[in-house]
C-alpha positions as CSV (number, residue, x, y, z in Angstrom):
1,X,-62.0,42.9,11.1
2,X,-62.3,46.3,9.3
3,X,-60.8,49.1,10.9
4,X,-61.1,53.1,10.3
5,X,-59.0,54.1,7.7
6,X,-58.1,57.1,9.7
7,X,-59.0,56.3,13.5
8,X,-57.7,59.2,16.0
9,X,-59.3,57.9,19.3
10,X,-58.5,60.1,22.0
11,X,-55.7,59.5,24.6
12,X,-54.9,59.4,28.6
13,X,-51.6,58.3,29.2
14,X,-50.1,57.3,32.4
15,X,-46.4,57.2,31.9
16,X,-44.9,59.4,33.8
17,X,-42.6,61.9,31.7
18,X,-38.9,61.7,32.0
19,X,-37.2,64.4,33.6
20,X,-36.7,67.5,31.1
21,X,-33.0,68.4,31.0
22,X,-31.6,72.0,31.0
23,X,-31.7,73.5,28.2
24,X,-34.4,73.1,25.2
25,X,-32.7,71.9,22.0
26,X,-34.4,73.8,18.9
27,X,-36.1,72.6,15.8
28,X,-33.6,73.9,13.6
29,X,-30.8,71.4,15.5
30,X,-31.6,68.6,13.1
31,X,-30.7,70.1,11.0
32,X,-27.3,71.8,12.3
33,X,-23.8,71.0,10.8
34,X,-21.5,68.2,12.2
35,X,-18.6,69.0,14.5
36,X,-15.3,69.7,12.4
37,X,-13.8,66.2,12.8
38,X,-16.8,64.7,11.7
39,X,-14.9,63.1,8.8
40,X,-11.3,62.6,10.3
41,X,-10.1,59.5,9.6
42,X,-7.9,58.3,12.5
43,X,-5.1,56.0,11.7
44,X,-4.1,52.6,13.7
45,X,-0.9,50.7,13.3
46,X,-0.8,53.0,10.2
47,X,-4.5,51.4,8.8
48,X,-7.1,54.4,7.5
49,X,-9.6,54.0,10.0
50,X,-13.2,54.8,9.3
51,X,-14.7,58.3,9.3
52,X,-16.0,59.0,12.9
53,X,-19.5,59.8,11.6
54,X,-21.1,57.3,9.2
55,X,-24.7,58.2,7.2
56,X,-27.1,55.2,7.7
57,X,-30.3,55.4,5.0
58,X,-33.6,54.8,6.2
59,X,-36.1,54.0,3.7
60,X,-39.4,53.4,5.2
61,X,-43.3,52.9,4.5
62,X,-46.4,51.9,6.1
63,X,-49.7,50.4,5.4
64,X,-49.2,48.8,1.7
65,X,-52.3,46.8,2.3
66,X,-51.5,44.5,-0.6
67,X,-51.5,47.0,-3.3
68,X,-49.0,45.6,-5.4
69,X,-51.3,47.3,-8.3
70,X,-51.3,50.8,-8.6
71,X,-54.5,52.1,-6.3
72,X,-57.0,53.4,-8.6
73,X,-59.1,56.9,-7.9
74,X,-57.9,59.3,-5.2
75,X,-56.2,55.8,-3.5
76,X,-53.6,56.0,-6.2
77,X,-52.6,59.7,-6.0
78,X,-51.1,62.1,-3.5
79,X,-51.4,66.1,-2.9
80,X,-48.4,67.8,-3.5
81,X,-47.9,71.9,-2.1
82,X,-46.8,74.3,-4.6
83,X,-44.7,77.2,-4.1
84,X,-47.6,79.6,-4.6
85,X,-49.9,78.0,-1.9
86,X,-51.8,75.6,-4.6
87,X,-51.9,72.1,-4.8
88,X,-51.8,69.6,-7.8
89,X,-52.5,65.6,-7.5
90,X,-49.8,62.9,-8.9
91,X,-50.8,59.7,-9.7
92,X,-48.5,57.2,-7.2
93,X,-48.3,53.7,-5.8
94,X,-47.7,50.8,-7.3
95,X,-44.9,47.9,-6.2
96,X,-43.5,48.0,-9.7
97,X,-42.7,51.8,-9.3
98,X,-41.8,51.7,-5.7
99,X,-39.3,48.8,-6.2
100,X,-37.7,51.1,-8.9
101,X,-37.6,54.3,-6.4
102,X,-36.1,52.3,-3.5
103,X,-33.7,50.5,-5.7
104,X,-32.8,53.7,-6.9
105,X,-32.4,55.5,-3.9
106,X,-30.4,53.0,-2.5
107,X,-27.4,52.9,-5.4
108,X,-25.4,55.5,-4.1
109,X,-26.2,54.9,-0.3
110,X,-24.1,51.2,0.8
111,X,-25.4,51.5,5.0
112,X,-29.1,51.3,3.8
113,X,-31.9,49.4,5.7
114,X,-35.5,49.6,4.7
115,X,-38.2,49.4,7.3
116,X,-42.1,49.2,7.4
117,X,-44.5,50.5,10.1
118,X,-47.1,47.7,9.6
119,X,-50.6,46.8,7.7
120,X,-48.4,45.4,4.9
121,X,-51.4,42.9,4.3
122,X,-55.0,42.9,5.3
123,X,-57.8,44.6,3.5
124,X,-56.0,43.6,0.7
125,X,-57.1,43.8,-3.2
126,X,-58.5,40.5,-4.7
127,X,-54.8,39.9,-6.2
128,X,-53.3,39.6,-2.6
129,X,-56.5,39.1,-0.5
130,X,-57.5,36.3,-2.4
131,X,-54.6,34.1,-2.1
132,X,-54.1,35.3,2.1
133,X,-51.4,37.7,1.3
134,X,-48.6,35.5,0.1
135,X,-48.0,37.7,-2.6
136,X,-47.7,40.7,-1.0
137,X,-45.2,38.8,0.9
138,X,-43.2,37.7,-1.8
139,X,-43.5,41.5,-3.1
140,X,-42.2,42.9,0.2
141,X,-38.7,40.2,-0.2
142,X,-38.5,41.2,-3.4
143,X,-38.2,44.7,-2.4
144,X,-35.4,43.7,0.1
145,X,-37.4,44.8,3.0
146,X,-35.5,44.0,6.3
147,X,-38.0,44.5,8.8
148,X,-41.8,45.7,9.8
149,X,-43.8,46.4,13.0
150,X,-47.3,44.7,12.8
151,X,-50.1,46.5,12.6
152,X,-53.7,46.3,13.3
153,X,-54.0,44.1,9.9
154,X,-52.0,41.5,10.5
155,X,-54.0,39.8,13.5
156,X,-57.3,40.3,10.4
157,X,-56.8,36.4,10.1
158,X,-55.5,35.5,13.9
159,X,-52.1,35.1,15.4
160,X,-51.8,31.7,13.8
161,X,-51.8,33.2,10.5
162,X,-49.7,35.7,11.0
163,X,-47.2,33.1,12.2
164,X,-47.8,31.4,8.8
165,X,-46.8,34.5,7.2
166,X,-43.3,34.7,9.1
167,X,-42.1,31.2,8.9
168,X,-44.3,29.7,5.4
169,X,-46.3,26.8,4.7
170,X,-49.1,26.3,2.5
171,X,-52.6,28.0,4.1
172,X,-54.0,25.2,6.3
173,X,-57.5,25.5,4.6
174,X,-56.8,26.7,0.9
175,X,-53.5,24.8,0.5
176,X,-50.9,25.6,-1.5
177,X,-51.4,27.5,-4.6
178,X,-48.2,27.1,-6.9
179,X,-46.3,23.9,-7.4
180,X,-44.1,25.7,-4.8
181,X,-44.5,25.8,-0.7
182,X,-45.0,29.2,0.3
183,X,-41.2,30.1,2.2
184,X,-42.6,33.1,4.4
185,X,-41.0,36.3,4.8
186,X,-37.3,37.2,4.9
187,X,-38.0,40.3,7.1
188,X,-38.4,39.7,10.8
189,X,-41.9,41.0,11.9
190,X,-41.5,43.1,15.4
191,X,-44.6,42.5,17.9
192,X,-43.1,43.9,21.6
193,X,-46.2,45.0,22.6
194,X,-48.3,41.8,21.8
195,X,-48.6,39.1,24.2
196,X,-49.7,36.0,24.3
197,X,-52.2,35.4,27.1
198,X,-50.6,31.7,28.3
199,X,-46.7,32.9,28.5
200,X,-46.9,36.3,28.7
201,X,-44.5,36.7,26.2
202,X,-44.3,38.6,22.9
203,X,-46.0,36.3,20.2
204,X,-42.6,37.3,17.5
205,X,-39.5,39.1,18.3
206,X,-40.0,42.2,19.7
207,X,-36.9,44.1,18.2
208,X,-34.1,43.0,16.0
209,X,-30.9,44.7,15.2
210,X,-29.1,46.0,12.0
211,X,-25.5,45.7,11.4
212,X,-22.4,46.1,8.8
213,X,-19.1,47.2,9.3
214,X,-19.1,48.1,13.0
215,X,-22.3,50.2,12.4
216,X,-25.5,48.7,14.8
217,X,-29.4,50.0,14.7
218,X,-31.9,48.5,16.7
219,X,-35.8,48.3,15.8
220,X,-38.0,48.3,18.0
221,X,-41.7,47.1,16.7
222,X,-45.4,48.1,18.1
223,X,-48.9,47.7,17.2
224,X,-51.3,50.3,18.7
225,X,-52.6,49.2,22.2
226,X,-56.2,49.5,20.9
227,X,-55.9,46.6,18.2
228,X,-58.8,44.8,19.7
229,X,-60.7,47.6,19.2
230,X,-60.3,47.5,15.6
231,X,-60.2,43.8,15.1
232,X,-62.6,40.9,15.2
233,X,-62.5,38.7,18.8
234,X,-61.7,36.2,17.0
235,X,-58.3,37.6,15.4
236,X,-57.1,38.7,18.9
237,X,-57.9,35.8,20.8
238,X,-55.6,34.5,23.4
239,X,-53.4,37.8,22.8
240,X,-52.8,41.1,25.0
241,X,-51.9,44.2,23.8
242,X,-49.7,46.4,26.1
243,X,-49.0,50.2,26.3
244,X,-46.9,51.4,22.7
245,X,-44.6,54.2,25.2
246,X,-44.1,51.5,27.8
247,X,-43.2,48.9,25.7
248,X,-40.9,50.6,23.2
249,X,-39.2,52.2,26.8
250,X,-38.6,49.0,28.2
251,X,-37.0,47.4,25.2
252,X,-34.6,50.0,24.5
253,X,-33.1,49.3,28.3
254,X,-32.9,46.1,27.3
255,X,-31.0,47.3,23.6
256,X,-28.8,49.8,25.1
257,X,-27.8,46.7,27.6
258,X,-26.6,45.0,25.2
259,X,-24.4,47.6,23.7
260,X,-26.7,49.0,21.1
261,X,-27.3,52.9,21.4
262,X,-28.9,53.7,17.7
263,X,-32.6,52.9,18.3
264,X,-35.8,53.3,16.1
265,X,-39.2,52.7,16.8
266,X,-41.5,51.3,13.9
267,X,-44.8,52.5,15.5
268,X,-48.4,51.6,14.0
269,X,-50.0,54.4,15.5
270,X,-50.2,57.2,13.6
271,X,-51.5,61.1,13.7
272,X,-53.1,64.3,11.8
273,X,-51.1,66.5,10.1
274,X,-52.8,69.8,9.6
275,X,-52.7,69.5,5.6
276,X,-53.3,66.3,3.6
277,X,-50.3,67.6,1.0
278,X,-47.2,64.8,1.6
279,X,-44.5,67.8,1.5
280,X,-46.5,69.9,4.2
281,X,-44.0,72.0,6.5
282,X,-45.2,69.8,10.2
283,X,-43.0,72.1,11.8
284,X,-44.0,75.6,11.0
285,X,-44.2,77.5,13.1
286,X,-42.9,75.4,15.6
287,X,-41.9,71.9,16.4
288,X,-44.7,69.5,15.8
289,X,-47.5,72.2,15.5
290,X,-48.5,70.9,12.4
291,X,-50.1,67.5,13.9
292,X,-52.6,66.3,16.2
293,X,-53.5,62.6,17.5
294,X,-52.2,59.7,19.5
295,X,-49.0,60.0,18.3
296,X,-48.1,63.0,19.8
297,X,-48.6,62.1,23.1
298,X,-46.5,59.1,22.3
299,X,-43.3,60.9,20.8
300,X,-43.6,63.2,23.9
301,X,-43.2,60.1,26.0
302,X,-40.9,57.7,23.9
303,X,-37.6,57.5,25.9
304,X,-35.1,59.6,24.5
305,X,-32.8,56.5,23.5
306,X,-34.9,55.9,20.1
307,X,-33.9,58.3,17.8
308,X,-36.3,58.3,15.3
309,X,-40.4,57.1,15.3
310,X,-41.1,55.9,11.9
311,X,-45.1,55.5,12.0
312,X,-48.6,54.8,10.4
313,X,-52.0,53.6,10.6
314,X,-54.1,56.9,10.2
315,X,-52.7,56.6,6.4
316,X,-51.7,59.9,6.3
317,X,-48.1,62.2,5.2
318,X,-46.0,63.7,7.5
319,X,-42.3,64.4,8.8
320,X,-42.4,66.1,11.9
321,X,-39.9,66.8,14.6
322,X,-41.8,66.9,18.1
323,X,-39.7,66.5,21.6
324,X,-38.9,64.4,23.5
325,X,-39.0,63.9,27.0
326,X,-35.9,65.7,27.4
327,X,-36.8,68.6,24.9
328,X,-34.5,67.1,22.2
329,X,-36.2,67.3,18.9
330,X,-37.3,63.7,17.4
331,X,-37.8,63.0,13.7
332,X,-41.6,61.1,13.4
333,X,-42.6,60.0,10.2
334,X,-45.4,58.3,8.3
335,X,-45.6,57.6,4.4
336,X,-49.7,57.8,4.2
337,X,-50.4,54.6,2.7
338,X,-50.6,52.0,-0.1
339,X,-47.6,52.1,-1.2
340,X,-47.8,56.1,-3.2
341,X,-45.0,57.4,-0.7
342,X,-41.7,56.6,0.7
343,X,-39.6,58.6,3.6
344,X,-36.0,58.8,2.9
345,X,-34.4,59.6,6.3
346,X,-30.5,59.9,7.0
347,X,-29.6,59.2,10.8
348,X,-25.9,60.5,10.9
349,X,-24.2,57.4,13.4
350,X,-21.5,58.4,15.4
351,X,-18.7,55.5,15.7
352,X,-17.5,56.8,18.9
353,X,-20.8,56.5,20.5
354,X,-22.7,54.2,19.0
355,X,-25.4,56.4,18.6
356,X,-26.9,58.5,16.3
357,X,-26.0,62.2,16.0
358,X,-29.8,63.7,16.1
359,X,-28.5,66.8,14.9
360,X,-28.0,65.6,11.9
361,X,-31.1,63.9,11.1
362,X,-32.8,64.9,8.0
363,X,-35.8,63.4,6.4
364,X,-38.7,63.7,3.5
365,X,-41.1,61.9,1.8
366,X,-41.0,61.1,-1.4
367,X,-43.2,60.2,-4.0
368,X,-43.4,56.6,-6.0
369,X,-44.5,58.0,-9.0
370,X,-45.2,56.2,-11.9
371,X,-42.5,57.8,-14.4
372,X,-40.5,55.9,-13.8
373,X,-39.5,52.5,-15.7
374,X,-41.5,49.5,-14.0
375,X,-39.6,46.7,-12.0
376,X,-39.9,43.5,-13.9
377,X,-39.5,41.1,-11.3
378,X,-42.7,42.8,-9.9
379,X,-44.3,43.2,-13.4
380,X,-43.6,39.1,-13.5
381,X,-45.6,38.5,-9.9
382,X,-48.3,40.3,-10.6
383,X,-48.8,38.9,-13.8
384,X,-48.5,35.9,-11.6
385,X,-51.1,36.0,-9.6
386,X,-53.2,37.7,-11.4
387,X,-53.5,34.6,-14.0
388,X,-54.6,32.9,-10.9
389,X,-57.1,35.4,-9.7
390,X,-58.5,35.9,-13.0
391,X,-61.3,33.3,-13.5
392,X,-62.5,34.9,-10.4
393,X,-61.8,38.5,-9.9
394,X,-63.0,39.3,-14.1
395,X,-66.6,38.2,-13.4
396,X,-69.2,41.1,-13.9
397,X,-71.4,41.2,-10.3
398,X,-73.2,44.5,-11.4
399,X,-73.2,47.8,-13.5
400,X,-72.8,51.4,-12.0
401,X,-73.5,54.7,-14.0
402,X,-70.9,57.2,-12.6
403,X,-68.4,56.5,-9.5
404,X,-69.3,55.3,-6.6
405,X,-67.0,56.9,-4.3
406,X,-66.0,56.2,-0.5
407,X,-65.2,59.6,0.8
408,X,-67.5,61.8,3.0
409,X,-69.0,61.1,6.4
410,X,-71.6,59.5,4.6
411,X,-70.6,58.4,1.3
412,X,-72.5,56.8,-1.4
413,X,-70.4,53.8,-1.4
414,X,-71.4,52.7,2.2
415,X,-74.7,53.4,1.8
416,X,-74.7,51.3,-1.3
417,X,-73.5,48.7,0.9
418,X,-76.0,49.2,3.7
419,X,-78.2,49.2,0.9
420,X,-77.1,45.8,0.0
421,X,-76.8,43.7,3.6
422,X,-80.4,45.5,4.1
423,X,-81.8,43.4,1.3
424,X,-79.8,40.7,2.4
425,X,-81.1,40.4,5.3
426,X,-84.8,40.2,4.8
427,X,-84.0,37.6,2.3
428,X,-83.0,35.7,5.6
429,X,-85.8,36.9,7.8
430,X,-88.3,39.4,5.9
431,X,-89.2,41.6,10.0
432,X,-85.3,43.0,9.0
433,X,-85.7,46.1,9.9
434,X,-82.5,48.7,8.7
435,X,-78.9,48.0,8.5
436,X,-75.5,49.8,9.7
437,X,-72.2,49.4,7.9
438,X,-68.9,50.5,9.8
439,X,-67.0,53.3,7.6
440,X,-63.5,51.6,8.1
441,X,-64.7,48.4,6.3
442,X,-65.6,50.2,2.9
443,X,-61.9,50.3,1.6
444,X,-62.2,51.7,-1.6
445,X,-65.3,53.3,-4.2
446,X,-66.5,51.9,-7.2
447,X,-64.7,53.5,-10.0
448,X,-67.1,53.7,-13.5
449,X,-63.7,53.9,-15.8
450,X,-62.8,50.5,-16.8
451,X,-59.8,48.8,-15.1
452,X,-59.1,46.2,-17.5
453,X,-60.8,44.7,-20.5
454,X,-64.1,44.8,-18.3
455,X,-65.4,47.9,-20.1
456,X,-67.0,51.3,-18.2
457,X,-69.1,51.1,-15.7
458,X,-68.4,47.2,-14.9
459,X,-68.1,46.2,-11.4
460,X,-66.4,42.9,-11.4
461,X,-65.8,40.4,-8.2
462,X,-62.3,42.0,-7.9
463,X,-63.4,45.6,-7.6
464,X,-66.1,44.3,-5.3
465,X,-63.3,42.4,-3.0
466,X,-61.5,45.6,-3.2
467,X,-64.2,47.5,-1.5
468,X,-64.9,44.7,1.0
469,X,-62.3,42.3,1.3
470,X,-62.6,41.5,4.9
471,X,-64.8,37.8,4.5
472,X,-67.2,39.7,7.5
473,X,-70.4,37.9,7.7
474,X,-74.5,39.7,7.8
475,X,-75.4,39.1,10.9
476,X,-78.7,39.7,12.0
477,X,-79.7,40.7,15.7
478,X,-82.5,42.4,17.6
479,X,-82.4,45.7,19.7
480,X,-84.9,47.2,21.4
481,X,-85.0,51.2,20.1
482,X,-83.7,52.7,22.9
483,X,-80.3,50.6,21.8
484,X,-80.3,51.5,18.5
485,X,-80.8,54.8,19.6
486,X,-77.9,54.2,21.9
487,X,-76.3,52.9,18.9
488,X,-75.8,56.2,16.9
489,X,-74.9,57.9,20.2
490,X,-71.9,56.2,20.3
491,X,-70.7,57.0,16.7
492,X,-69.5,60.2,18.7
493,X,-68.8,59.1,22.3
494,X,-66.8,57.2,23.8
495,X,-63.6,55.8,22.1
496,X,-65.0,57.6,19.4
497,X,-65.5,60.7,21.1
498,X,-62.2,62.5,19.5
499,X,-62.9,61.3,15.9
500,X,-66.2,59.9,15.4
501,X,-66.9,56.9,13.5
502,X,-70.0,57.3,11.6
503,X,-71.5,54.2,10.7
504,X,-73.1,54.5,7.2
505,X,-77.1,53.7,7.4
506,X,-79.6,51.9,5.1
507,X,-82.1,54.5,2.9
508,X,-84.9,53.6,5.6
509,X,-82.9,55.4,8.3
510,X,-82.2,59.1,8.2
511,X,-81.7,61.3,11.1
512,X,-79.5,64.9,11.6
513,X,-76.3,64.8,12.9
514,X,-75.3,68.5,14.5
515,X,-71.3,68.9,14.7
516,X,-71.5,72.1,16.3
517,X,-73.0,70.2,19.6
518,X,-70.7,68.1,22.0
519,X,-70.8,64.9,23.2
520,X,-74.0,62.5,22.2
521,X,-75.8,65.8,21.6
522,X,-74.4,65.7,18.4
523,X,-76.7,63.0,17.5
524,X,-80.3,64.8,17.5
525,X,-82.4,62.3,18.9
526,X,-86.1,63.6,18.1
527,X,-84.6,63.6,14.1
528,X,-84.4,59.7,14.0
529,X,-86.6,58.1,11.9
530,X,-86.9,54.4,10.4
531,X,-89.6,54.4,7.4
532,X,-90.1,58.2,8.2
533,X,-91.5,57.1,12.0
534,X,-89.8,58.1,15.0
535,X,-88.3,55.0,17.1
536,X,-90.1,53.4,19.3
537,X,-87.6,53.4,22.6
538,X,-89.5,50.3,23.6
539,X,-90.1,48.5,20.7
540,X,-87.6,45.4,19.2
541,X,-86.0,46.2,16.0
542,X,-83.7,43.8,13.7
543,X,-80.5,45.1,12.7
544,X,-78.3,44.0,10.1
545,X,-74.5,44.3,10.0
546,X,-71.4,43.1,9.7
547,X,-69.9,40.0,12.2
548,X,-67.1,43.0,12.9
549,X,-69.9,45.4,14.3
550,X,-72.2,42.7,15.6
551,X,-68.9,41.6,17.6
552,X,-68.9,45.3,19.5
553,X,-66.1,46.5,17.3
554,X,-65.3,50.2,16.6
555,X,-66.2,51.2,19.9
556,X,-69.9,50.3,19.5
557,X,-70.3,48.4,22.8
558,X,-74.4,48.0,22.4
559,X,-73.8,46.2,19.5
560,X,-72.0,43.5,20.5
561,X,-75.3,43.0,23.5
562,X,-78.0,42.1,20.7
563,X,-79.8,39.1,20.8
564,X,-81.9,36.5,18.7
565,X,-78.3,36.5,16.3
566,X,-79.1,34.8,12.9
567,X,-75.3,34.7,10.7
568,X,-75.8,34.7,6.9
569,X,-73.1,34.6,4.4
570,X,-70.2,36.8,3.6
571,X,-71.0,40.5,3.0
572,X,-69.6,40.3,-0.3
573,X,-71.8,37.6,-1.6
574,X,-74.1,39.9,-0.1
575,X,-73.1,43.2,-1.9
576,X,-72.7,41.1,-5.2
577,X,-75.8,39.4,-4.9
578,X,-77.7,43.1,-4.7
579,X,-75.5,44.8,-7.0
580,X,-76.2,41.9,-9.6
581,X,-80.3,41.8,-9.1
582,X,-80.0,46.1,-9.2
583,X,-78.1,46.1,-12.2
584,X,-77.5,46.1,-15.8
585,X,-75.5,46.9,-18.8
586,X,-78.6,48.6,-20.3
587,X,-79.9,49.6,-16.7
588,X,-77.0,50.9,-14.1
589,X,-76.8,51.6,-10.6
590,X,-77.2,55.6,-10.3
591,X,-74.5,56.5,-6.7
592,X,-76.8,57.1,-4.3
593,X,-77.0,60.0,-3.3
594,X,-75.5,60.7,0.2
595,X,-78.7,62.5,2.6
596,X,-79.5,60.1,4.7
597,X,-77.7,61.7,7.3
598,X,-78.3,65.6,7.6
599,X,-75.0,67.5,8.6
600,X,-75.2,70.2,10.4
601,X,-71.8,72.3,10.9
């Protein structure tokens, strides 16, 4: 179920590129004045008519991923660029903060729609995790949100349940957990490009359309194609997920058929901007230069009947203008994630044509900082659900002496948890021989400072679900070496080729990783060692991981072909368990310290 935070697997695509008309449009055109009669009002029978050209507001943001809290550590702050080349952090995120910016930004604005590019919920805090996402939900209807793409996270608990979260009910396992049934969202979720198997059809609408006063903007929603990829079996079962470009081009036909002309895509695929500051300049020196990843290739393909990509999924910051296929520049956005950013676009609609004047598109991101005076609707559901999360989330599992952080191709945090389902799993069966945690599935770090009335250096069941929220189970399976070997290869072949995923290894496995090679060279075999022995190519080794990698997920094929499978209990309950016979107030857990893998660059 865990997915990379930032995945950027390389792409071939086989739509064909539209013709490219005469004449290359400039970057600078988007930003280019309206004709002179742009505010003209005709007269009828006498009537003031409206201005030909009408500025819509788009207010849009991707992958919340249930942080209705403010995100703590580097989670909850953003870079911003300075004038004189530096940078300085602001704290940001929060729903109680970012109700009060969009509310705000929307006072003086009447033709204003807010829009999501997906991973609303999944690998979600303990507040919104715990209870299935309902009240990230209810957050996302109090913030008047009128409609999202899915992402990746949204098929974390199947199709069925993502249904549940569209139309309401009570969860059919947990129940209801208030006095009152659970009503589902008000926002339409947009899933063109997911199909179930059976009809062949999308599984939810696959676009929906905006109007007032005359004034009509379709949405047109996508997951990324490779959602299986980053998803247990079990959450995409019965489902097919087709091409993002051919998908969004064949539902804007079907838009501009019925009369509407203003499109946008909500896309959950996202890119690399060359900087990780939210204010960046994409475009300098040229259209687009500033970012790299699937989502290029994508906006170059995109029919030029959508008029604006609004993005996500690699959480990261960035409004760029890249072409389209006829060379017109295209505003792409994404809003980096968890709720610490907004993009505030204005697509400029032109009555005449019912479509949207791209000249005139101007965007930004902007920051939800927390300055700002809280929301108290969302002050009231947080407190909410938090009184019902408490007796579970406040209980002390273990006691850390400094941060445990999450960041770094190896990072003290997944080891910690490799650490943990290593121990684990020779509690099951003692011949357990070394353990592998995917790098997507370790959400968050372990912060020491206190988040509540815990005290320093308290790691309570919250901050653990936090971490791992995904309910993944230990599995156990055997390998002979020459598959684990084959294992680590494919860290950084493969789908994972472009951007490798490196899998975060138990203290009993060290080897060198050499960036400077290519291919599975980068993985130097003779270095491997278990217990400070070389593998044995021929011999069986037990592995322990998560049900997500044991499954084949993240690209790591050989993993899903092990054999002998034992499943224990939730890797939480496993990473509590060790954290709680590691630990004490008197005694912390030290981070450990990051060298199992050597790096050479």
């Amino acid at each position: 179920m865990p997915a990379s935070s930032q995945p950027l697997p390389s792409r071939r695509r086989t739509t064909r590129i539209l013709a490219v008309a005469a004449g290359l449009a400039t970057v600078g055109a988007l930003a280019a004045a309206l004709p002179a009669d742009a505010h003209d009002n005709k007269h009828h029978h006498g009537k003031p008519q409206p201005s030909r050209y009408q500025d819509v507001q788009l207010l849009s943001f991707n992958d919340l991923h249930g942080n209705l809290e403010p995100p703590s550590g580097s989670s909850g702050r953003v870079t911003e660029l300075q004038a004189d080349g530096t940078t300085k952090t602001i704290d940001a995120g929060g729903v109680e903060y970012l109700a009060t910016h969009l509310r705000n930004a929307r006072k003086s604005n009447p033709y204003s729609i807010t829009a999501a590019g997906g991973d609303m919920v999944g690998a979600s805090p303990l507040i919104s995790g715990l209870f299935h996402d309902e009240p990230t939900i209810e957050a996302l209807n109090k913030l008047d949100l009128d409609v999202t793409s899915v992402g990746n996270h949204e098929f974390d608990e199947g199709a069925k349940e993502l249904a549940r979260l569209q139309n309401g009910g009570c969860h059919p396992t947990d129940g209801c957990y208030t006095d009152k049934k659970f009503k589902g969202a008000d926002f339409p979720y947009l899933a063109a490009n997911v199909l179930d198997e059976k009809t062949n059809k999308p599984i939810l609408k696959p676009y929906w359309v905006w109007r007032k006063n005359g004034v009509k903007v379709g949405f047109i929603g996508v997951t990324l194609e490779n959602t299986p990829g980053v998803v247990s079996a079990e959450g995409v079962k019965g489902l097919k997920f087709k091409d993002e470009v051919d998908t969004i081009n064949k539902y804007a036909r079907e838009l501009q058929r019925q009369g509407v002309q203003s499109i946008v895509a909500l896309i959950h695929e996202g890119g690399a901007p060359a900087s990780a500051s939210y204010n960046y300049d994409c475009d300098a020196p040229g259209a687009g230069d500033g970012i790299s990843g699937p989502i290029v290739d994508i906006a170059k393909n995109v029919t030029p009947a959508v008029d604006a990509l609004v993005t996500g999924h690699t959480h990261a910051a960035y409004v760029c203008t890249i072409n389209d296929p006829s060379g017109k520049p295209r505003m792409v956005t994404s809003a980096a994630s968890f709720g610490r950013l907004y993009t505030d676009t204005t697509l400029t609609y032109d009555r005449w044509t019912g479509d949207i004047a791209r000249t005139a598109v101007k965007s930004a991101n902007r920051v939800v900082t927390r300055d700002v005076p809280k929301a108290p609707d969302m002050t009231q559901l947080i407190d909410k659900w938090n009184t019902l999360a408490a007796p579970i989330g406040n209980r002390a599992i273990g006691y850390i002496s400094a941060d445990v952080p999450n960041t770094g191709t190896e990072s003290p945090a997944g080891d910690l948890i490799a650490d943990a389902q290593l121990a684990y799993g020779r509690q099951l069966d003692p011949e357990t021989d070394l353990a592998l945690m995917n790098p997507g599935g370790v959400r968050a770090g372990f912060t020491f400072a206190a988040k509540g009335a815990e005290g320093d250096g308290v790691v309570t069941y919250a901050e653990g679900f936090t971490v791992q929220p995904f309910a993944n189970t230990v599995n156990l399976q055997d390998f002979t070496g020459a598959q684990v070997i084959q294992v680590l290869k494919e860290q950084v072949t493969g789908t994972n080729a472009a951007s490798p995923k490196i899998l975060q290894p138990s203290a009993n496995l060290t080897y060198t990783l050499d960036l400077t090679k290519s291919g599975a060279d980068r993985v130097v075999t003779d270095s491997i060692r278990l217990g400070g022995a070389p593998i044995d190519p021929a011999a069986t080794y037990r592995v322990a991981t998560n049900s997500f990698l044991a499954g084949g997920g993240d690209g790591f094929t050989t993993l899903g072909l092990g054999t002998n499978d034992l499943v224990g209990t939730d890797d939480l309950a496993a990473l509590a368990q060790y954290l709680t016979a590691n630990s004490s107030a008197s005694a912390p857990l030290a981070p450990p310290v990051a060298n199992r893998i050597t790096i050479v660059k």
